[in-house]
VEXKETOR-990565 format. One record per residue (C-alpha): residue number from 0; x, y, z; residue in three letters. Coordinates in nm, 2 decimals. Example, Ala and Ser with C-alpha at 12.3 -4.5 7.8 and 13.67 -1.06 7.14 Angstrom:
2
> 0:1.23:-0.45:0.78:ala
> 1:1.37:-0.11:0.71:ser
END
This chain:
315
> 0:-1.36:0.40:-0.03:unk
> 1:-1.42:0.09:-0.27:unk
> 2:-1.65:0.10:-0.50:unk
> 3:-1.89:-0.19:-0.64:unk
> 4:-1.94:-0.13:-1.01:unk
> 5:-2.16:-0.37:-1.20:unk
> 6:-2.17:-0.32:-1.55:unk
> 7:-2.32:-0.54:-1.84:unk
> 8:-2.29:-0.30:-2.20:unk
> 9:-2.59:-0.11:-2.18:unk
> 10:-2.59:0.01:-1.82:unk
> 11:-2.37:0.06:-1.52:unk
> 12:-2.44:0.03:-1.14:unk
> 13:-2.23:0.21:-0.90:unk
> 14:-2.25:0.07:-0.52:unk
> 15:-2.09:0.24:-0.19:unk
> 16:-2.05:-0.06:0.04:unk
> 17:-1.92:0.19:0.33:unk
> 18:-2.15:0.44:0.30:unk
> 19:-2.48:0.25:0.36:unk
> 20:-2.43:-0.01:0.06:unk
> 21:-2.61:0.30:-0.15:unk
> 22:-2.65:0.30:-0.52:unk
> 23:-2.48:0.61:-0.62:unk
> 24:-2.51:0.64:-0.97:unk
> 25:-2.73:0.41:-1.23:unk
> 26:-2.55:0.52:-1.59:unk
> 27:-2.72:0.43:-1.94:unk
> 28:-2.41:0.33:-2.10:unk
> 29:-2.52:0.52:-2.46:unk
> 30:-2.62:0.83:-2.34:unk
> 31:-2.39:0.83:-2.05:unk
> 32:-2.67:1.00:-1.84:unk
> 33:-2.72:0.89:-1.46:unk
> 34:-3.10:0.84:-1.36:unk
> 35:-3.01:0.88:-0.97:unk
> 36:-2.96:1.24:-0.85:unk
> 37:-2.65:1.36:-0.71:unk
> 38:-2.63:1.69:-0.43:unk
> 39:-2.40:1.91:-0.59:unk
> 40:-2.31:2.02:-0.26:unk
> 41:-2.20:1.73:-0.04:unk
> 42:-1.96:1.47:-0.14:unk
> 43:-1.94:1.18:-0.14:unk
> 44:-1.79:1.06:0.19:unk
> 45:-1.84:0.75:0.46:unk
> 46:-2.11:0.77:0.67:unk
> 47:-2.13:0.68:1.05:unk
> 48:-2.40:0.65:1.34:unk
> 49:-2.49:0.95:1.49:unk
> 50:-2.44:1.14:1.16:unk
> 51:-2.74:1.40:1.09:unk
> 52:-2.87:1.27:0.77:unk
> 53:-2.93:1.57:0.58:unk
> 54:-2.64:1.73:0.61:unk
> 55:-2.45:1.41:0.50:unk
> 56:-2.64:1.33:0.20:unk
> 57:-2.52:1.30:-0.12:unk
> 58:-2.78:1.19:-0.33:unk
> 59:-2.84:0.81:-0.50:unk
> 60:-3.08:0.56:-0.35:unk
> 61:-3.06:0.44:0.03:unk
> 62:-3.29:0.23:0.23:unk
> 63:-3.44:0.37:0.51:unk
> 64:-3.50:0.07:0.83:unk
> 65:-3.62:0.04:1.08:unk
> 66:-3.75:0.43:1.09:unk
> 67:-3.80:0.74:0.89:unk
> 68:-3.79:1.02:1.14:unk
> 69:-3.61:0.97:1.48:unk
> 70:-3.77:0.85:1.79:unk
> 71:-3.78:0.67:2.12:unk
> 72:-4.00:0.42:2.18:unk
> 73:-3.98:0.22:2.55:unk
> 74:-3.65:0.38:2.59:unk
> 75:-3.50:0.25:2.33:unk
> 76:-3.36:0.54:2.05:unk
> 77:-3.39:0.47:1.66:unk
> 78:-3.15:0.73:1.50:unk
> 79:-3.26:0.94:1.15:unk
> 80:-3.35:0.78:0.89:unk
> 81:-3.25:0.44:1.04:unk
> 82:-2.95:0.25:1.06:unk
> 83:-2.89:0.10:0.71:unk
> 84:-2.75:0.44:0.57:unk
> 85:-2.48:0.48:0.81:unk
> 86:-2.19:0.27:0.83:unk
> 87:-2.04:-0.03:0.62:unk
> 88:-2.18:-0.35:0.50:unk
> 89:-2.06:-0.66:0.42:unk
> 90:-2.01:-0.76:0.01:unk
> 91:-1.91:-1.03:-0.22:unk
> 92:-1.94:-1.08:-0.62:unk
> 93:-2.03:-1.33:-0.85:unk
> 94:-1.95:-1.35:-1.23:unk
> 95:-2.01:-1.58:-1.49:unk
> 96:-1.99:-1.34:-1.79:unk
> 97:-2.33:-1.34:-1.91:unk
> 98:-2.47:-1.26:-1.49:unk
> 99:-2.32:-1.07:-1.24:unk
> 100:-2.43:-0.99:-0.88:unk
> 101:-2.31:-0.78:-0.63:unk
> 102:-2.44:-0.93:-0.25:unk
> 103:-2.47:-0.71:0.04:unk
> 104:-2.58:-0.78:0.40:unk
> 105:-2.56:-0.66:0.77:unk
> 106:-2.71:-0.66:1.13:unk
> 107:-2.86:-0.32:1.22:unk
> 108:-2.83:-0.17:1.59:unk
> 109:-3.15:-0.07:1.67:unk
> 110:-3.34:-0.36:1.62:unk
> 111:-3.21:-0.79:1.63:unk
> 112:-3.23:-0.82:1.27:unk
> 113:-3.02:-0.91:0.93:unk
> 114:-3.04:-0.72:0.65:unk
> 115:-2.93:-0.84:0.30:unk
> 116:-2.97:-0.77:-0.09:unk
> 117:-2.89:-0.93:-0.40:unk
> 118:-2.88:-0.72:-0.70:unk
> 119:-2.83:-0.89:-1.02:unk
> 120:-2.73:-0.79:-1.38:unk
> 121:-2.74:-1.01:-1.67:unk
> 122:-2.54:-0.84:-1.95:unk
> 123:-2.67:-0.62:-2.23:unk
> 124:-2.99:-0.53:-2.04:unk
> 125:-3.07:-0.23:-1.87:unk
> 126:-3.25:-0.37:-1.56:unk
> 127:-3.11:-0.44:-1.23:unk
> 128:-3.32:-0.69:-0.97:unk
> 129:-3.28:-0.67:-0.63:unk
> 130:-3.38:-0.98:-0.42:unk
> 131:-3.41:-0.83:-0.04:unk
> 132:-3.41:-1.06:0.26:unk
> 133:-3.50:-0.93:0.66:unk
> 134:-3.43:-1.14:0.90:unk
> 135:-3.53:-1.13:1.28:unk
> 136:-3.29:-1.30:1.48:unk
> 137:-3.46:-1.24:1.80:unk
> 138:-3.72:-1.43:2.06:unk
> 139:-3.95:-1.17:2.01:unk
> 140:-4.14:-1.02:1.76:unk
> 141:-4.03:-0.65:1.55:unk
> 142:-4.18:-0.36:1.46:unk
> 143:-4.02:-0.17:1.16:unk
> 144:-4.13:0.07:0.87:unk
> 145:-3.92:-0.02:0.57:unk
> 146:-3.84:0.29:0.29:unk
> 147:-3.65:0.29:-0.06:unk
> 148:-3.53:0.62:-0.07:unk
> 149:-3.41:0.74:-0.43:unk
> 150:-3.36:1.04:-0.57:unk
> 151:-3.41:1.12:-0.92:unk
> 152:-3.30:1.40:-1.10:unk
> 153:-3.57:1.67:-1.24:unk
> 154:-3.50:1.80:-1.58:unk
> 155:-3.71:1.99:-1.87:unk
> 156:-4.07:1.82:-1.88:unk
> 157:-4.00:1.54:-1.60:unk
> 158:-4.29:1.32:-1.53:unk
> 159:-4.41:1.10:-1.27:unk
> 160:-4.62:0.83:-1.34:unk
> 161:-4.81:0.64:-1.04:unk
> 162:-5.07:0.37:-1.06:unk
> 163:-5.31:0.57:-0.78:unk
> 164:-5.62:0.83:-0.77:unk
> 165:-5.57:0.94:-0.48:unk
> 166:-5.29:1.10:-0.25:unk
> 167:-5.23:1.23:0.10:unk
> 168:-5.06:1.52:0.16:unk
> 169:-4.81:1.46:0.43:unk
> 170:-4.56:1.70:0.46:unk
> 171:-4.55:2.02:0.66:unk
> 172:-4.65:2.26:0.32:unk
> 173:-4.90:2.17:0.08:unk
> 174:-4.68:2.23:-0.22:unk
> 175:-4.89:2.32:-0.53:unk
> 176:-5.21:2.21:-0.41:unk
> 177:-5.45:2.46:-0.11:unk
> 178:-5.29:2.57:0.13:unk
> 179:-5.44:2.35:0.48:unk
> 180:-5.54:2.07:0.22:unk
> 181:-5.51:1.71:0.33:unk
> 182:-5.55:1.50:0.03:unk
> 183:-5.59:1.52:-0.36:unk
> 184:-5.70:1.33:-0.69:unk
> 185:-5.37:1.24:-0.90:unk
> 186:-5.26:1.33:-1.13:unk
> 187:-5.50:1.60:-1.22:unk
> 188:-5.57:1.77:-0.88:unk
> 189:-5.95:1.94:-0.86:unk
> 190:-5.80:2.29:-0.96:unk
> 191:-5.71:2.11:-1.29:unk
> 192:-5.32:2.08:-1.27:unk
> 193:-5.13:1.81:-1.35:unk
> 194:-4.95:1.74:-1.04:unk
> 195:-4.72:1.44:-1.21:unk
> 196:-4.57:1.68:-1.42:unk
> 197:-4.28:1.81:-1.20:unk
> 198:-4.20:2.21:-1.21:unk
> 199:-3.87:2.38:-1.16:unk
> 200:-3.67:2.56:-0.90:unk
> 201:-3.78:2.89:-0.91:unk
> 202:-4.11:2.69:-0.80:unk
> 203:-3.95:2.77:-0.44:unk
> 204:-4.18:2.54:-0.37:unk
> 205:-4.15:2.16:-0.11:unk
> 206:-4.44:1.86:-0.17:unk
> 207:-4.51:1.53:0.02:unk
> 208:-4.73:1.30:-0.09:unk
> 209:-4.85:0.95:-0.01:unk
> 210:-5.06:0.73:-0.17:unk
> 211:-5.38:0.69:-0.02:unk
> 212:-5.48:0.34:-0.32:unk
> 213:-5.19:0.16:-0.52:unk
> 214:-5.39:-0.06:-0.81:unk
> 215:-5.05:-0.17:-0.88:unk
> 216:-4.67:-0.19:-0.78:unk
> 217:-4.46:0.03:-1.02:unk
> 218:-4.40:0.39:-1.06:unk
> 219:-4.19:0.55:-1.35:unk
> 220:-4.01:0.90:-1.38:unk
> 221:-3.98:0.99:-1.70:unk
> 222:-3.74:1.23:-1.91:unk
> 223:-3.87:1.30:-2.25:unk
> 224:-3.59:1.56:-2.31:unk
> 225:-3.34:1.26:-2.25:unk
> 226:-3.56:0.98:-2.42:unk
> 227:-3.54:0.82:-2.11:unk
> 228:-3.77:0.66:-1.85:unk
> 229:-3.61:0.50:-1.51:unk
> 230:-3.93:0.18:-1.44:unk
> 231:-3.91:0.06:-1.05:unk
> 232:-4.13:-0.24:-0.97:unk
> 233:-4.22:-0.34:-0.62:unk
> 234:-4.43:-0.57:-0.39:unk
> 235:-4.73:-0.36:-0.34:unk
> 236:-4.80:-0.63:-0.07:unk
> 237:-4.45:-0.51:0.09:unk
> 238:-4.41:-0.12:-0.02:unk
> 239:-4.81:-0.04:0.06:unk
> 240:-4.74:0.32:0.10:unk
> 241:-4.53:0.48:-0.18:unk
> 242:-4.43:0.84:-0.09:unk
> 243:-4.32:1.11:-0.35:unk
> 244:-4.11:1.39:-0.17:unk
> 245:-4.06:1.72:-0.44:unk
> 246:-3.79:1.96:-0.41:unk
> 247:-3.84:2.22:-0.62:unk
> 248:-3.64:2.45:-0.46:unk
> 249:-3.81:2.42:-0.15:unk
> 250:-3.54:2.25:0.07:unk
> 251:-3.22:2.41:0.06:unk
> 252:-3.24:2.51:-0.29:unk
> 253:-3.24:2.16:-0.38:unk
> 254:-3.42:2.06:-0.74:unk
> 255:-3.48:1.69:-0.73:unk
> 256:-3.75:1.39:-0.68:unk
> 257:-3.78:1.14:-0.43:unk
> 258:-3.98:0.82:-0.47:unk
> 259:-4.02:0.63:-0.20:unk
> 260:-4.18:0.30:-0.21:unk
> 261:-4.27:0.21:0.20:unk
> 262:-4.40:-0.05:0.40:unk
> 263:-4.57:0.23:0.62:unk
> 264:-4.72:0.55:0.63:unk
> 265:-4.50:0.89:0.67:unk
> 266:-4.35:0.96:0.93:unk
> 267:-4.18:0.76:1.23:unk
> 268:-4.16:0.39:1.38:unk
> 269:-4.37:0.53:1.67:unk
> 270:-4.59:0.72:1.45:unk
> 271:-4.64:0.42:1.25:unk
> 272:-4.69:0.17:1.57:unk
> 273:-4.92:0.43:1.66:unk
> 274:-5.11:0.48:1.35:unk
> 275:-5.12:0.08:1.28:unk
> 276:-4.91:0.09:0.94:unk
> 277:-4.57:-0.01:1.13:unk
> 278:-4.49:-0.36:0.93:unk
> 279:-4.38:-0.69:1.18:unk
> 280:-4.16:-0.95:1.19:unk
> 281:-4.20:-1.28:1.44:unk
> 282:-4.01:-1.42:1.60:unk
> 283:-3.73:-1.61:1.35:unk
> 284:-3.93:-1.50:1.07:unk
> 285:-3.80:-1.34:0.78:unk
> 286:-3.93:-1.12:0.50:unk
> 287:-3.85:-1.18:0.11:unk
> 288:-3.91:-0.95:-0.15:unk
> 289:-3.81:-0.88:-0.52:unk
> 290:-3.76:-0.50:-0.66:unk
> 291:-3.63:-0.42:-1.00:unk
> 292:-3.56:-0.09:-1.16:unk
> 293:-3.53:-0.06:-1.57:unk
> 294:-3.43:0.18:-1.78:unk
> 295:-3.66:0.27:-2.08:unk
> 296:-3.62:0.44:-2.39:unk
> 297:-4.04:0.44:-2.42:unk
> 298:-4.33:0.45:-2.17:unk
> 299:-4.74:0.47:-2.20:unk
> 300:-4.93:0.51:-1.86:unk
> 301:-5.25:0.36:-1.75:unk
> 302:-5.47:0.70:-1.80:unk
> 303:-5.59:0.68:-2.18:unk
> 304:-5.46:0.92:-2.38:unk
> 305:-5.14:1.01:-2.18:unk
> 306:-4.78:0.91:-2.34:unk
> 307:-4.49:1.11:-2.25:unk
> 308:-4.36:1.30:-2.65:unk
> 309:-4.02:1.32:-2.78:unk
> 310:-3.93:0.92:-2.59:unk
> 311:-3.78:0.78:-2.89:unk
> 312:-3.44:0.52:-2.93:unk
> 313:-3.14:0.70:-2.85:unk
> 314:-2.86:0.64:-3.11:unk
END
């Protein structure tokens, strides 16, 4: 398989053009540390329709369109986790030695549309921006639910920071919280504990949230052992929903976070048609929107008094 590296000093990007255009690994260049998570299990391979997603999996960020779970709706079949995962897409570069940009694009199956990303580097930062375009190339109009999927890794005192109050619990345990609860305050649930930070694998333990009111669109994961912070900034007008999925050894021994910024609420398209939060498309229309994702060597949240210790310049 080829790789698409983009690379500016202080940070490398690594793409996978046939395996779902997925950014495998996101490497600050001094410490050489990847923010993205890898599975230790499952190599990295190409990925094809019809392929279970799990079991496939290797870790990285993915986009998830036009479904999360599989379904059928009017007799038409949307496979797991959607079709931009599986398969190859198209790719070009551009350099001009002080910007580079890697461009992606392809039609998906399921659904008359035409997906494409820009992601851009200008040398000797540490942020990448992503300028996304969906286009519907049909007479009629679409329904989709749109999910970045990306999967951090979760070391000593890892920290998730999330401009909302209040979260849904959506996944088939209730994690850390009551058992049979449906919703918390965030970060500091009514028991007291601080559900951003993130505990470790003998946890044995699986969480899915949802937030119920973004103030803003960004979330950060930080890494105070590292000195490190990975910054993602979103649409919250596009990515209404964000989801944070915890494996702390819950899932197949896993030990990993995912955020998931989303255009809808968990679950499926046809959950989402059903629950009103699947997002549309008219007919010819398209849908532009600008994500970014920084790493930080320092980061202060919005609830006074709370800094991640020990973020300082790494030499």
């Amino acid at each position: 398989m080829q790789l698409v590296c983009l690379e500016g000093g202080r940070l490398r990007a690594v793409f996978v053009p046939d395996a779902g255009a997925k950014l495998l690994q996101l490497i600050d260049t001094r410490s050489g540390q990847n923010l993205l998570w890898q599975n230790p299990r499952v190599p990295l391979a190409r990925t094809y329709p019809g392929a279970p997603f799990d079991d496939v999996w290797c870790g990285g960020w993915d986009e998830l369109f036009p479904t999360d779970y599989p379904c059928t709706i009017d007799a038409c079949s949307y496979h797991d986790h959607g079709d931009l995962w599986n398969g190859s897409w198209e790719w070009s570069l551009t350099d001009d030695h002080s910007t580079a940009a890697a461009s992606f694009s392809r039609q998906t199956s399921s659904v008359p549309c035409r997906v494409s990303k820009t992601v851009t580097l200008v040398k000797d930062t540490r942020k990448l921006t992503f300028d996304h375009c969906i286009e519907n190339l049909s007479a009629a109009e679409v329904r989709f639910m749109w999910n970045l999927h990306i999967a951090h890794p979760i070391l000593a005192g890892t920290r998730v920071h999330l401009p909302v109050s209040s979260m849904a619990i959506a996944g088939p345990t209730s994690g850390r919280l009551e058992k049979n609860a449906k919703r918390t305050s965030w970060p500091l649930a009514s028991s007291g504990l601080d559900l951003s930070r993130l505990p470790d694998a003998s946890a044995n333990l699986l969480e899915f949230l949802c937030a119920e009111d973004l103030r803003d669109g960004w979330c950060v994961v930080a890494h105070p052992s590292l000195g490190l912070a990975l910054r993602l900034e979103f649409d919250p007008k596009v990515f209404k929903t964000p989801w944070l999925w915890g494996v702390f050894g819950g899932w197949r021994g896993h030990h990993f976070l995912l955020t998931e910024p989303c255009t809808s609420l968990p679950g499926s398209l046809a959950d989402a048609i059903q629950n009103g939060s699947a997002a549309r498309l008219g007919p010819g229309e398209s849908l532009r929107t600008t994500v970014s994702v920084e790493i930080l060597n320092d980061f202060v949240s919005d609830v006074p008094g709370d800094r991640d210790p020990a973020v300082a310049e790494i030499k």
